[in-house]
TORKOLNU-558929 format. One record per atom (N, C-alpha, C): x negated, y negated, z. Coordinates in steps of 0.2 Angstrom, whole numbers, padded with zeros to 4 digits, always signed. Atoms other than C-alpha are relative to their C-alpha. Layout:
% TORKOLNU-558929
XYZ
...
% end
This chain:
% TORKOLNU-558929
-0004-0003+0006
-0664-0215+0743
+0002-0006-0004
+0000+0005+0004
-0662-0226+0729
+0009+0002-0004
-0004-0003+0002
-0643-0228+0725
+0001-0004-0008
-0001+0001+0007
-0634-0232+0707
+0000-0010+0000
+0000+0010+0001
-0637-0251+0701
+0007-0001-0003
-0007+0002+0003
-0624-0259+0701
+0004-0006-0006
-0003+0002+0006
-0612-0264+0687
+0000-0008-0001
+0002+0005+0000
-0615-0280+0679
+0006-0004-0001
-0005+0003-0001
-0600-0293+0681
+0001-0003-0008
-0001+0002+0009
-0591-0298+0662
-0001-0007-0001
+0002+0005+0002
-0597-0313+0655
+0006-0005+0001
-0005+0005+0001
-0585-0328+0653
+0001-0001-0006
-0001+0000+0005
-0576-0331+0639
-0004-0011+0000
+0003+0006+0000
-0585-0351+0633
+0004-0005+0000
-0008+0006+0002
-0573-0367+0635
+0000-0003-0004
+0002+0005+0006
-0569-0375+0622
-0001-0008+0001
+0000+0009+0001
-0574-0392+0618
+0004-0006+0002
-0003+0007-0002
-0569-0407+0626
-0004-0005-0006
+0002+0006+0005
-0566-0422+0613
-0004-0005+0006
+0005+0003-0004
-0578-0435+0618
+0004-0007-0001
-0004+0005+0001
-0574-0454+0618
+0000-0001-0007
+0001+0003+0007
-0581-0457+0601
+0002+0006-0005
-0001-0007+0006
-0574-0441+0591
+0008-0002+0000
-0005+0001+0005
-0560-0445+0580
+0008+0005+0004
-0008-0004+0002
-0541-0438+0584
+0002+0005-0004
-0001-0005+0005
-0535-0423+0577
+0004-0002-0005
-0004+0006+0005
-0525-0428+0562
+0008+0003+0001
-0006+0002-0003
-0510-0420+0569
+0003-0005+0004
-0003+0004-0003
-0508-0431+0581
+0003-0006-0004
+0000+0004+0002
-0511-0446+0570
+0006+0000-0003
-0007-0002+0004
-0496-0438+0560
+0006+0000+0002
-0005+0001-0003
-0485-0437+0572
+0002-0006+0004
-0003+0008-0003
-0485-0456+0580
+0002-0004-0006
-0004+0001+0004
-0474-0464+0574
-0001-0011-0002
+0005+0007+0002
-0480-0484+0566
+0004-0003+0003
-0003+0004-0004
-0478-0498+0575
+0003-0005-0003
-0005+0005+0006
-0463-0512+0570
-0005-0006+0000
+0001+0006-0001
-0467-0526+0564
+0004-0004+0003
-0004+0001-0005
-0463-0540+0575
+0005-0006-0005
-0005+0007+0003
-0448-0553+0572
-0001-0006-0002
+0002+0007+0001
-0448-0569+0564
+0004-0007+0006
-0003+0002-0005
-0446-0582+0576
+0004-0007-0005
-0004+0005+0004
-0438-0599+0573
-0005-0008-0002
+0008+0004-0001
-0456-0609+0575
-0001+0002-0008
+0004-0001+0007
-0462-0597+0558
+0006-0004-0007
-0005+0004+0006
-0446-0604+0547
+0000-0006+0002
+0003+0004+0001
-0450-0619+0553
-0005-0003-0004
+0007+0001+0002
-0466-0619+0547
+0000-0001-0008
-0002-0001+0006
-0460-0613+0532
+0004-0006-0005
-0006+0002+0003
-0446-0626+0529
-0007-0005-0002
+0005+0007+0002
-0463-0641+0530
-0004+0000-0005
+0005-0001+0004
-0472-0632+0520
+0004-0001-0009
-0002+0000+0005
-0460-0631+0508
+0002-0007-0006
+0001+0010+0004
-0461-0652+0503
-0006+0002-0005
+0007+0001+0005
-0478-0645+0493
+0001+0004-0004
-0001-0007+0004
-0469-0632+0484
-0003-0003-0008
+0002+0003+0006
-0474-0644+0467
-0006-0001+0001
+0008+0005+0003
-0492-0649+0472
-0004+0004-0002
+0003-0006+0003
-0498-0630+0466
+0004+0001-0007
-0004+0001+0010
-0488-0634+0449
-0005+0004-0004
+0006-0001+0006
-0496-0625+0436
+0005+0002-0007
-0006-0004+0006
-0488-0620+0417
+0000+0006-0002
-0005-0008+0002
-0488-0602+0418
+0002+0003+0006
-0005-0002-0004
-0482-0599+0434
+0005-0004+0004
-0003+0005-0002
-0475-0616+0437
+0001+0000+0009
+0002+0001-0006
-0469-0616+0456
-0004+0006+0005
+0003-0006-0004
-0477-0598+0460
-0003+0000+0007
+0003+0000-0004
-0491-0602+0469
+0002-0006+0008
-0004+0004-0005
-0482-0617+0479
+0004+0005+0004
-0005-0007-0002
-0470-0602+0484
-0001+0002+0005
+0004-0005-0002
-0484-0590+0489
+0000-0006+0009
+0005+0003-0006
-0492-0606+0502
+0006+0000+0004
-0006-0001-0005
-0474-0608+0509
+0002+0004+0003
+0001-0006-0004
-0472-0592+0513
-0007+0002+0005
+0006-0004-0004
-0488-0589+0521
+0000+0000+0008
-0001-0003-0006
-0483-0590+0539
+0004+0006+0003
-0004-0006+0001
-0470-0578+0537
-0005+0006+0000
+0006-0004+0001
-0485-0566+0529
-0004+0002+0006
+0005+0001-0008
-0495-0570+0544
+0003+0003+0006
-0006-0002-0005
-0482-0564+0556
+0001+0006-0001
-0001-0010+0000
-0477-0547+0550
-0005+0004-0004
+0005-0003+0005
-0493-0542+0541
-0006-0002+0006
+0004+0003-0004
-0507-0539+0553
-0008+0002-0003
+0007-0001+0002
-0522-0533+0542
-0001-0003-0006
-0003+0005+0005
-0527-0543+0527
+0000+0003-0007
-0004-0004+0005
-0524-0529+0515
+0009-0001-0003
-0008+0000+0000
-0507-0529+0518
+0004-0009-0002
+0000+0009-0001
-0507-0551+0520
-0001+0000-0010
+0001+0002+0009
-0516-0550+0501
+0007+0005-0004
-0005-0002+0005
-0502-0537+0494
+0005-0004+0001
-0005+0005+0000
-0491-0548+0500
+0000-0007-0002
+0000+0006+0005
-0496-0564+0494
-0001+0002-0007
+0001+0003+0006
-0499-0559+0477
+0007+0003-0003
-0006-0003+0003
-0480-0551+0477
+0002-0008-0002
-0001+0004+0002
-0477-0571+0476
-0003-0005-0003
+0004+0005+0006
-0491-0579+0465
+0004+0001-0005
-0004+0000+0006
-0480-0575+0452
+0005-0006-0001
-0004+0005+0002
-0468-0585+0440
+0006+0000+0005
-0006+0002-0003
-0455-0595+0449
+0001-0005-0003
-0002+0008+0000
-0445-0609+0446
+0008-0002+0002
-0005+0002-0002
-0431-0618+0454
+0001-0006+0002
+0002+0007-0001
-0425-0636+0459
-0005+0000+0007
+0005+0001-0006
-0439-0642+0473
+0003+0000+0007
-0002+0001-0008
-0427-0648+0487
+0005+0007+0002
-0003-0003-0001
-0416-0633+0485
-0003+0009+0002
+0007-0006-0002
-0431-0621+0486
-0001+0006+0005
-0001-0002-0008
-0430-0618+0504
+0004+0007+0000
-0006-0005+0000
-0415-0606+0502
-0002+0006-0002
+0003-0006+0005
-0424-0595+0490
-0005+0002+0007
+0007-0002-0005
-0439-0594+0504
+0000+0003+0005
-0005-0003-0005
-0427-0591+0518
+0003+0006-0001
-0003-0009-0001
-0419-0574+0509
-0006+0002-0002
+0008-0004+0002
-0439-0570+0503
+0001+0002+0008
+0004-0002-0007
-0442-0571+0523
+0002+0004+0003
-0003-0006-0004
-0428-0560+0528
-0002+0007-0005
+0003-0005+0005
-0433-0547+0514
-0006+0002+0003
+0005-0003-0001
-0450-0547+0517
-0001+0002+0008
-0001-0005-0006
-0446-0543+0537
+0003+0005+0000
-0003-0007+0002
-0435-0529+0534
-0004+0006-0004
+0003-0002+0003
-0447-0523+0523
-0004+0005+0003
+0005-0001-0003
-0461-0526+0535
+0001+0005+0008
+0000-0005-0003
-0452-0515+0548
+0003+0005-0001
-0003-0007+0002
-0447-0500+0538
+0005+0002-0006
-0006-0001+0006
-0433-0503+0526
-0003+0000-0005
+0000-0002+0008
-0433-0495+0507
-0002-0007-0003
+0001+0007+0006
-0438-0512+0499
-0006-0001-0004
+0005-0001+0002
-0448-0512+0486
-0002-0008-0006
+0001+0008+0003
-0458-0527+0474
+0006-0003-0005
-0005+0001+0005
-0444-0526+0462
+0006-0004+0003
-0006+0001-0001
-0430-0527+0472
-0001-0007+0002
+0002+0006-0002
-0436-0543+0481
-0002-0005-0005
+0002+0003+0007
-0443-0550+0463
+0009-0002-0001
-0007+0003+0003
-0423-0549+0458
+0005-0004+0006
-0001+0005-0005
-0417-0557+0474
-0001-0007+0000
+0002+0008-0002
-0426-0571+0474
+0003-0003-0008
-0002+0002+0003
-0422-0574+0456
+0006-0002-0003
-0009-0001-0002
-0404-0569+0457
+0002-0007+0005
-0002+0004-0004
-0403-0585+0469
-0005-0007-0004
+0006+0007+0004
-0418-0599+0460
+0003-0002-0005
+0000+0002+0010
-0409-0597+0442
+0008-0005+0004
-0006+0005+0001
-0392-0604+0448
+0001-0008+0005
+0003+0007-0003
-0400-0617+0461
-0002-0003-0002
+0003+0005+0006
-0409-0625+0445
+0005-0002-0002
-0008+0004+0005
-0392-0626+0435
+0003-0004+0005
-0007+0004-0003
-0382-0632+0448
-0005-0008+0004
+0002+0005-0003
-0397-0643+0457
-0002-0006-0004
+0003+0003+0006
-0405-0651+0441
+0004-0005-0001
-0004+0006+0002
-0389-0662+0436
+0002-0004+0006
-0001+0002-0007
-0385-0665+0456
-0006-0005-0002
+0006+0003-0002
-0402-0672+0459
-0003-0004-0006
+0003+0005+0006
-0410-0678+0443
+0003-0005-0005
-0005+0003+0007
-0397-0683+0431
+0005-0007+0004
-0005+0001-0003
-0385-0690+0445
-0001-0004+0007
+0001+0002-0007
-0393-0694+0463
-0006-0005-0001
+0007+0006-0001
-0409-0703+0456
+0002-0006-0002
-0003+0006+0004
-0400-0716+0444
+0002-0002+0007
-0004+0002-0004
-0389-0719+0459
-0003-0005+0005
+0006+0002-0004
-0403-0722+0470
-0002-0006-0001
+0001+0003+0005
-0409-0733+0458
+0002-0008+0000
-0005+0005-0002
-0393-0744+0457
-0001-0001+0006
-0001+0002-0007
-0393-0745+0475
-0004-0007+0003
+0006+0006+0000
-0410-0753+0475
+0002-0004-0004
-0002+0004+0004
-0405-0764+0461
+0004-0005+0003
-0007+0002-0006
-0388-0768+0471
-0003-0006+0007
+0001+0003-0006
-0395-0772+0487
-0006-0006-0001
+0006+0005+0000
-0410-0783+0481
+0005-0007-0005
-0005+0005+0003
-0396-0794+0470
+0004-0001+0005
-0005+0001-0007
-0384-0795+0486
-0004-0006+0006
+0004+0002-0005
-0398-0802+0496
+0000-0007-0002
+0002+0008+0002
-0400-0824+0497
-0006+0000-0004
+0005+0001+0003
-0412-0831+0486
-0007+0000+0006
+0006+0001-0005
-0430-0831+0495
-0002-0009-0001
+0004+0007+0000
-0441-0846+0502
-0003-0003-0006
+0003+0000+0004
-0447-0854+0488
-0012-0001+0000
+0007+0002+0000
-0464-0858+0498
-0004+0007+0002
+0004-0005-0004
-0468-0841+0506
+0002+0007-0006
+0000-0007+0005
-0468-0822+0495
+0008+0000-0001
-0006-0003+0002
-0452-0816+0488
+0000+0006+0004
+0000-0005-0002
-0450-0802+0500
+0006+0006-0001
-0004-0005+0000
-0435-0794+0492
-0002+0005-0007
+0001-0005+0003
-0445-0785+0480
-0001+0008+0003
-0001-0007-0004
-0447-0772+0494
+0005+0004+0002
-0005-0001-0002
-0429-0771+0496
+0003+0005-0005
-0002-0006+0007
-0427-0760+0479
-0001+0005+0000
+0004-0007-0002
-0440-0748+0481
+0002+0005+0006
+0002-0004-0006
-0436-0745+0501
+0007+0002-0003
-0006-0003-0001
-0417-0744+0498
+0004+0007-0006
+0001-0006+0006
-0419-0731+0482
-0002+0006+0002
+0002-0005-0003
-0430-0720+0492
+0006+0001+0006
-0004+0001-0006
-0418-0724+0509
+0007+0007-0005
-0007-0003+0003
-0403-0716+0497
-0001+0007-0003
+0000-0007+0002
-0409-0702+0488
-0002+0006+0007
+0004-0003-0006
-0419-0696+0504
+0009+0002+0004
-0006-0002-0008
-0402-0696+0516
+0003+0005-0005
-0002-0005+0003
-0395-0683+0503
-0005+0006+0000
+0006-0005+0001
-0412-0671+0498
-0003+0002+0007
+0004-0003-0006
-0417-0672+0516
+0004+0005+0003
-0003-0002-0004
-0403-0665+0523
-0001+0010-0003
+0001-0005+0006
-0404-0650+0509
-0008+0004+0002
+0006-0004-0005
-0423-0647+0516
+0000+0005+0006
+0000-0001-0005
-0422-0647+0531
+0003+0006+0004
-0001-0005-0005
-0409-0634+0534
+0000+0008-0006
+0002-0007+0005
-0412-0622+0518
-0003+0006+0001
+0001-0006+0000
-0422-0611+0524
+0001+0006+0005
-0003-0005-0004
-0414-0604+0541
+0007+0001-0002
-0005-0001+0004
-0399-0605+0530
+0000+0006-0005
-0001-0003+0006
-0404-0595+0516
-0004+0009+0004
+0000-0006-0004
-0412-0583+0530
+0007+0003+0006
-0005-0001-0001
-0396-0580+0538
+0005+0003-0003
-0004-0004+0005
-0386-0577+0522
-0003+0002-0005
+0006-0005+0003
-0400-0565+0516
+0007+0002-0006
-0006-0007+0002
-0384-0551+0512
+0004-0003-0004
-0005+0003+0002
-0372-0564+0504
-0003-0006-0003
+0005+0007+0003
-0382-0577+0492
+0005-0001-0004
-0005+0003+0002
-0366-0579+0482
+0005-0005+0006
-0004+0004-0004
-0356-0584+0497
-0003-0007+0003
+0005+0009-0002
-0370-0598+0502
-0002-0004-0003
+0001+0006+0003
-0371-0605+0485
+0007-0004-0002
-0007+0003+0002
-0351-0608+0484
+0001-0006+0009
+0001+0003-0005
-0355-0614+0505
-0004-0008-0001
+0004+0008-0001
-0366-0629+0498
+0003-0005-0006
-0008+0003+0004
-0351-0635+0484
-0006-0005-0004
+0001+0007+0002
-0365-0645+0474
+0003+0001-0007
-0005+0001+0002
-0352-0645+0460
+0004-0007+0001
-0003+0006-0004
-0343-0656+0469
-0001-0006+0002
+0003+0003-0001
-0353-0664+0477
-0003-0007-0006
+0002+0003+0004
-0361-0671+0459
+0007-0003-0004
-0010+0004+0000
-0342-0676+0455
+0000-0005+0005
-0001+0005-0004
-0343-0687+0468
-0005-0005+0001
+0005+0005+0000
-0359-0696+0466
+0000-0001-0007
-0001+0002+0006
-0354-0697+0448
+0006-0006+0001
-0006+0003+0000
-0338-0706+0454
-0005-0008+0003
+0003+0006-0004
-0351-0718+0466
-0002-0002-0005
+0003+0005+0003
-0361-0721+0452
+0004-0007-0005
-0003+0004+0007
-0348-0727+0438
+0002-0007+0003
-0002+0006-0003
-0344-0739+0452
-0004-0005+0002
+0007+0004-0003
-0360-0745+0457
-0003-0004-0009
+0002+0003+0006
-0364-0748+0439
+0005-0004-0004
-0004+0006+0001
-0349-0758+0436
+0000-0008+0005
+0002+0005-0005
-0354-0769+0452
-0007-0002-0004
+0006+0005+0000
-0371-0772+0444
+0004-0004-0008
-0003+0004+0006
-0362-0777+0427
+0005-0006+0002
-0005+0003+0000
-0349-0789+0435
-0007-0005+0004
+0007+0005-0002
-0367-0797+0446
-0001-0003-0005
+0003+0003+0005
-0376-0800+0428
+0002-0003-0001
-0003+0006+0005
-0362-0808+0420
+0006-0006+0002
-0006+0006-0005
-0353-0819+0436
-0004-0004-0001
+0003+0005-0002
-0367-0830+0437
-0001-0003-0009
+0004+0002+0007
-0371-0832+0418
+0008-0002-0003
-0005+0002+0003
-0353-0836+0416
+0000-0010+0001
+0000+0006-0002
-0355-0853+0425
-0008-0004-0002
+0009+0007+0005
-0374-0858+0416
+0002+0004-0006
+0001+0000+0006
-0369-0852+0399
+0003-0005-0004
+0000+0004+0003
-0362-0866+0395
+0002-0009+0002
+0000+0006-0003
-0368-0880+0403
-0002-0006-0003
-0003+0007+0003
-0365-0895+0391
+0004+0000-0002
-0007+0002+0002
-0349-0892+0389
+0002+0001-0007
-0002+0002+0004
-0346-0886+0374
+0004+0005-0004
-0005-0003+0002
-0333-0876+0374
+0002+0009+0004
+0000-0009-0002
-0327-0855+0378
-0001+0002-0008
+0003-0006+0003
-0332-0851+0361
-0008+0000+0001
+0006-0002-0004
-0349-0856+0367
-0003+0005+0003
+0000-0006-0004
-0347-0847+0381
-0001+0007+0000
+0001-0005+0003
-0343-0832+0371
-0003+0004-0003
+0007-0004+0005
-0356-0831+0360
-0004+0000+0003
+0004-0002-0005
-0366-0832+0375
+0000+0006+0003
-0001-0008-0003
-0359-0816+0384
+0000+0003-0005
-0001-0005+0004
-0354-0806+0370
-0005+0004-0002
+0006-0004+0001
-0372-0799+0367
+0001+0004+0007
+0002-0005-0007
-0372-0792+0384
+0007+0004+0000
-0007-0005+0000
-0353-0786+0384
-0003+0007-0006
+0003-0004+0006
-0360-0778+0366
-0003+0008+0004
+0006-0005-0001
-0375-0770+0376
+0004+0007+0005
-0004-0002-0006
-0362-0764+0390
+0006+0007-0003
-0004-0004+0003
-0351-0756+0377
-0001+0007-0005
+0007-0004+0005
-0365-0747+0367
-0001+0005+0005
+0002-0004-0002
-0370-0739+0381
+0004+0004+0004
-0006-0006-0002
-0353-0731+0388
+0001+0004-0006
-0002-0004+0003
-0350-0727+0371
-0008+0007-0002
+0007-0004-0002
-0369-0717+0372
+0001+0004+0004
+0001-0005-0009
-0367-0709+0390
+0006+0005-0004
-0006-0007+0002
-0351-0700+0379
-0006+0006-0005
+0003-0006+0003
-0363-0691+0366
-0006+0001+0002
+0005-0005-0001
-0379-0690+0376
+0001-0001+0007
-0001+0003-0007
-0373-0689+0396
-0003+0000+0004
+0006+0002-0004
-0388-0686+0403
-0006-0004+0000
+0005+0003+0002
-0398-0699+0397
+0003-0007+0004
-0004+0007-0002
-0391-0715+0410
-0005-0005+0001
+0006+0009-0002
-0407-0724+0415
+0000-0002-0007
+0005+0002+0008
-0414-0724+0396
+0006-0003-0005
-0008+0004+0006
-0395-0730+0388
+0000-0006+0004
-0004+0005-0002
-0393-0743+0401
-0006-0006-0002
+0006+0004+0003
-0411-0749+0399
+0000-0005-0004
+0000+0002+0009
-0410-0750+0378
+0007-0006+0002
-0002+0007+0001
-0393-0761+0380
-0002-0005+0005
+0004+0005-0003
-0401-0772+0392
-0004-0002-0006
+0005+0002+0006
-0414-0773+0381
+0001-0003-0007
-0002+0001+0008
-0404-0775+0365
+0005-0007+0003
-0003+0007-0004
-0393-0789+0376
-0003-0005-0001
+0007+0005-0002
-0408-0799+0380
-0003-0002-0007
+0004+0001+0004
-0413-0798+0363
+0003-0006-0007
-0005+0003+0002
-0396-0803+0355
+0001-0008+0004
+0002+0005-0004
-0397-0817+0368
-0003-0008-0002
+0006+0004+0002
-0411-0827+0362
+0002-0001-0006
+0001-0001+0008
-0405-0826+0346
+0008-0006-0001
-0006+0004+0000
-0388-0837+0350
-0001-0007-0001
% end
């Protein structure tokens, strides 16, 4: 006897798909992780930064002047919190653009770039603008205040120095080189350099430090003051070179004896040129190499003519 077939058992529902290794993420997930920080700047990349920033002029150009010097000193910073080179290119070319600011005080400005651009780089509101007015906000008034310090006021000084110390020094051998011509040039560079170096060197973890407060750290560096007191050294230094010129030339100007009006009309050109160019430094004051030069010049010229 043949009984009933039996019922056939229900199918299974089918599993779904297993992703595979090479099948892409769903794009919730993708949505849902959260980006990873950029990492911090250590003390090695401002470093790098500060050396770099000696070459900030050798990328000079005249329509964006120090821009692209700017960009190159920045670029280890860059390299640091930017790890694709999308992101490396929008960031340098936030700083190809026009800058300009004095050379040695540079550093400071590239110091609050570096903290901007980390803050940036791990998540903070910062956009091209705000960091374009930063950095400007802090370059305009380090020109005004470095320009007269440095140019006008530290490099004459220099200058004297060298002049000074190579006149100080005995005469040389008459049989071997005159080797105090070296003495001018070293101790010119030796003087501006102990001022400018120091200003390098700590500018830029300085001006990363006092990112938040760029007023407070340009009244911390008093160069004001400072150029009030190299102005003080110079008037002094430039009355020690005028009392040299005319101590020795008092004792050969009139060597037949014939008289202090002699004498007089010997020096009196040079006192002339002396008095020419204090009353010059009052109407043009930042002209001192080129005033002191001309009455030299016009000295020497009255001179010959006695």
């Amino acid at each position: 006897m043949i009984g009933p077939e039996p019922t056939p058992a229900p199918a299974r529902p089918p599993a779904p798909p297993q992703p595979s290794a090479t099948s892409p993420p769903h794009p919730s997930a993708q949505e849902s992780a959260p980006p990873a920080a950029a990492p911090r700047l250590r003390g090695i990349d401002l470093a790098r930064v500060a050396s770099r920033s000696f070459y900030i002029q050798a990328l000079f150009s005249a329509e964006r002047q120090q821009g692209p010097g700017f960009a190159f000193a920045l670029l280890p910073v860059i390299r640091r919190l930017y790890s694709s080179a999308s992101e490396r290119g929008r960031a340098l070319a936030r700083h190809m653009g026009f800058f300009g600011t004095h050379p040695v005080l540079a550093g400071y400005v590239l110091g609050l770039t570096a903290r901007l651009e980390e803050r940036r780089a791990r998540g903070a509101p910062i956009d091209d603008a705000q960091i374009e007015v930063a950095k400007r906000s802090l370059a305009s008034p380090l020109a005004a205040l470095g320009d007269p310090l440095f140019w006008v006021t530290l490099r004459p000084l220099a200058g004297l120095a060298g002049i000074l110390g190579m006149a100080l020094l005995p005469l040389a051998n008459t049989i071997g080189p005159d080797l105090r011509v070296l003495v001018c040039p070293l101790l010119a560079l030796l003087t501006y350099n102990a001022v400018a170096l120091r200003f390098r060197v700590v500018a830029v973890p300085r001006g990363y430090a006092s990112a938040d407060e760029p007023g407070k750290l340009l009244r911390s560096l008093r160069l004001a003051e400072l150029k009030g007191f190299f102005e003080r050294v110079s008037a002094f230094a430039f009355g020690s070179l005028a009392v040299l010129t005319l101590w020795p030339m008092t004792e050969s100007a009139d060597p037949a004896g014939l008289g202090p009006a002699h004498t007089v009309s010997v020096l009196a050109p040079f006192a002339l040129g002396w008095i020419g160019a204090a009353v010059g430094l009052r109407r043009w004051p930042g002209r001192n190499v080129e005033l002191a030069l001309a009455a030299a010049l016009v000295a020497l010229i009255l001179s010959t003519r006695v």
